[in-house]
C-alpha positions in Angstrom: 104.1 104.3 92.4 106.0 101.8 94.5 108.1 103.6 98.0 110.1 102.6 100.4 109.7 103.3 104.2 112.6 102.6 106.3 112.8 103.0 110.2 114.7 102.0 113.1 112.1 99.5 114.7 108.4 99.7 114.5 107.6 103.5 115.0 107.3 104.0 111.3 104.3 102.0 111.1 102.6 105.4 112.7 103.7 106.6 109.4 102.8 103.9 107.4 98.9 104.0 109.1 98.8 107.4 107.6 99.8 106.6 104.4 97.1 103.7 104.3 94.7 105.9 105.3 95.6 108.5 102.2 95.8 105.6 99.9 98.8 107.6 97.8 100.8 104.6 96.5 100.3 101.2 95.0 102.8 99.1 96.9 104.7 100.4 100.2 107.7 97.8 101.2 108.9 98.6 104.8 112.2 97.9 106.6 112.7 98.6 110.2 115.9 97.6 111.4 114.7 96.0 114.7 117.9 94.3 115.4 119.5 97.7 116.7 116.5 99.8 117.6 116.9 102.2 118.4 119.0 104.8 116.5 118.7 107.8 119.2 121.2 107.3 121.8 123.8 106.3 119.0 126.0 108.8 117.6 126.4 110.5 113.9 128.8 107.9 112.1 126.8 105.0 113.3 123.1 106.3 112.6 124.4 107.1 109.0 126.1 103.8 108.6 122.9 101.9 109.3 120.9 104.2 107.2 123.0 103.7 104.4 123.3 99.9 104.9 119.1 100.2 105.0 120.1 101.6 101.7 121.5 98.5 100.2 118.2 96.2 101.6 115.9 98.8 99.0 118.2 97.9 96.4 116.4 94.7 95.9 113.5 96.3 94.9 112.3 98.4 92.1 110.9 101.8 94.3 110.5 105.1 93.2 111.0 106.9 96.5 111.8 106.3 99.7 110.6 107.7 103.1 113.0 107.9 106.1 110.5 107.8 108.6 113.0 107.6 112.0 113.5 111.5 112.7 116.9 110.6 113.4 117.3 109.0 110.7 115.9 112.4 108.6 118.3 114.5 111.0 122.1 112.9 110.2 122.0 110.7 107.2 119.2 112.0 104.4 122.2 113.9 102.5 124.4 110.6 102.6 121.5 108.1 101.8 121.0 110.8 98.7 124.1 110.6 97.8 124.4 106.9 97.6 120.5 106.5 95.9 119.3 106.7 92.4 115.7 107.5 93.6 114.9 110.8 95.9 114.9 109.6 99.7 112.7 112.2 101.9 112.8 112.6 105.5 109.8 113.3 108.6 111.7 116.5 109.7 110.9 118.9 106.9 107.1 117.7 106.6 106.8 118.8 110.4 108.1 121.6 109.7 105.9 122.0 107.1 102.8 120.9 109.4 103.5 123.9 111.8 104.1 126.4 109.1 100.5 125.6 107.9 98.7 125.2 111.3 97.2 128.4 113.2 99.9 128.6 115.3 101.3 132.2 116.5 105.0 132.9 115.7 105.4 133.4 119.6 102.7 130.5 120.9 104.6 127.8 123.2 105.7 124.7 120.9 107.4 121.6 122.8 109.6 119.3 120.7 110.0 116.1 122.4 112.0 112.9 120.4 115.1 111.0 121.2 118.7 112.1 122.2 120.3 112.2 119.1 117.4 114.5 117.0 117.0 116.7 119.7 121.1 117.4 119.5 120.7 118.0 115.9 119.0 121.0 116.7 116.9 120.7 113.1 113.6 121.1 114.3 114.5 124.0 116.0 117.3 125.5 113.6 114.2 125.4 111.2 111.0 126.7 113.4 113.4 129.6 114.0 114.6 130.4 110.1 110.7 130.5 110.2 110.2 132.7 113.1 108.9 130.9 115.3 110.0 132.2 119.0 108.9 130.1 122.1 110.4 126.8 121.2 111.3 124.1 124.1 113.5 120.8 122.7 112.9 117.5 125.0 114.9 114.3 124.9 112.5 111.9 125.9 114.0 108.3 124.9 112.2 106.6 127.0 108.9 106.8 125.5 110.7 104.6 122.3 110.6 101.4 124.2 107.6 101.7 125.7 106.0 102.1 122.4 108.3 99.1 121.3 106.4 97.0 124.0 103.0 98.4 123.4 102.4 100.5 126.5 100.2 103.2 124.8 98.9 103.9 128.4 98.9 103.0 131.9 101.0 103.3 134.9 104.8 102.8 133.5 103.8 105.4 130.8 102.2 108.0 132.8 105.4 108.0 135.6 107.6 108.3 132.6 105.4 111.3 131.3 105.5 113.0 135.2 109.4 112.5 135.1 109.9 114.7 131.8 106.8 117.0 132.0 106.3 117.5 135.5 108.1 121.6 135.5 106.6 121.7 131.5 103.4 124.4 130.7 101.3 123.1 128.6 102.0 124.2 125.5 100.2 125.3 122.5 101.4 122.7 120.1 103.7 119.2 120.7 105.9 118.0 118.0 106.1 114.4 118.2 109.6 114.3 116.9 109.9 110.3 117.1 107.8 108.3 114.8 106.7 105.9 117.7 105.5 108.7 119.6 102.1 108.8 117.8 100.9 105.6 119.3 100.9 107.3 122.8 99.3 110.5 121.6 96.0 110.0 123.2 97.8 109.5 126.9 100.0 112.8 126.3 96.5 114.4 125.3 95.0 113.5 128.6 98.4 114.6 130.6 98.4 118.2 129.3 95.3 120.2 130.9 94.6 122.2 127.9 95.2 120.0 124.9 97.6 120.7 122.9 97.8 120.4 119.2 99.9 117.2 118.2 101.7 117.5 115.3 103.1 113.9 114.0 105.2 112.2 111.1 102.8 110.4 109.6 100.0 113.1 109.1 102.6 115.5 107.9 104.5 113.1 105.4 101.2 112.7 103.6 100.4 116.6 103.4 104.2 117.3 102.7 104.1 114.2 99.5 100.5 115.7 98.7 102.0 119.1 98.2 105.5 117.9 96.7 104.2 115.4 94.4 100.9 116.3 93.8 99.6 112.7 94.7 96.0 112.0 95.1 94.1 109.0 96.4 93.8 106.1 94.3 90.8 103.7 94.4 92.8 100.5 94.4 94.2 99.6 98.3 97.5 100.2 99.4 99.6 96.8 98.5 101.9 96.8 102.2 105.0 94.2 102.6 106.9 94.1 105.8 110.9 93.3 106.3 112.8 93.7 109.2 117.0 93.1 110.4 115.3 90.8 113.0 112.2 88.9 114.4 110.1 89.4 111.1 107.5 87.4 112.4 107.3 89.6 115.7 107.3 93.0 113.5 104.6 91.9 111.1 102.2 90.5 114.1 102.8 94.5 116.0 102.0 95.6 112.5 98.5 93.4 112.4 97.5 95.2 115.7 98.9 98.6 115.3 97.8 99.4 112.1 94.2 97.8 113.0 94.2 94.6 110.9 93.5 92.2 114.1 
């Protein structure tokens, strides 16, 4: 099975490391559309006219799915990009949804959502926690993580102010969606910000248990065949790729 994986920048390579790791698929091909990372602080019409514009650059190759792997993305366009595909295009939101429903986690246990502006507006993390049950349930824009992540600051000063500014009047909770694909590469520093560390539940992890349980996929002996496009700066994309996903 060839897929698609389409993101705003380079955050869906968390989900692509993931998927690596599973081995699931023969070929992945992955677009992130680097020239206008990032999609959070835009509004509906223009996230779903780039998604469905991503649409057109998977056209030029034969997949049989495709993964929206920006949450925002999975938030305001997945019906539209549907609408307009011949092959079924999935988003992150529903497979964290799914994560939390089969964690250990208490209907009433403390669960932060942090991701950018525009998913957190959405409300569909929420919306679908609650449908669930699920009672103590804080939503936190925190944008500014995205280009951090984009500059690979995974720790440090600049990152560990940024955390103080959004979490400094936050209890630690019991479980932290990372509601942002690029959020996973700072994991380890928001594990050592909280006292009592939480559970972190993130796309790329999810994805595979919610394409596991969807599909019924299983790993495959021959490796993982990854190819890497981007709206902008290729080169750059592919050399963050080499270190992120731990080939350099």
């Amino acid at each position: 099975m060839k897929i698609g994986l389409f993101d705003s920048g380079a955050g869906g390579l968390s989900v692509v490391k993931s998927l690596l790791e599973h081995n699931l698929f023969d070929e992945i091909i992955y677009y992130g559309d680097t020239t206008r990372v990032p999609y959070g602080p835009k509004d509906k019409n223009t996230i779903i006219r780039y998604s469905l514009e991503a649409l057109e650059f998977f056209n030029n190759f034969d997949i049989d799915l495709l993964i929206t792997a920006c949450n925002t993305v999975s938030a305001y366009a997945l019906d539209d990009m549907n609408a307009q595909s011949n092959y079924p295009v999935i988003g992150v939101i529903e497979a964290g949804v799914l994560a939390v429903k089969n964690s250990s986690l208490a209907k009433d246990d403390p669960i932060l959502i942090i991701a950018t502006r525009a998913t957190i507006d959405s409300k569909r993390y929420e919306n679908r926690l609650e449908a669930l049950g699920y009672s103590n349930i804080i939503a936190l824009q925190t944008g500014l993580f995205v280009p951090l992540v984009e500059e690979g600051m995974f720790e440090g000063e600049v990152l560990e102010a940024t955390m103080r500014h959004y979490f400094s009047d936050i209890k630690t909770p019991k479980a932290i969606i990372l509601g942002c694909t690029h959020f996973p590469f700072i994991g380890d520093s928001l594990h050592r910000f909280f006292d009592k560390k939480p559970l972190l539940i993130h796309s790329g992890e999810a994805i595979v248990e919610y394409l596991e349980t969807r599909y019924r996929l299983e790993k495959r002996e021959q490796k993982t065949e990854l190819k890497i496009f981007a709206s902008d700066n290729v080169a750059g994309l592919r050399a963050i790729a080499d270190i992120w996903l731990g080939s350099k």
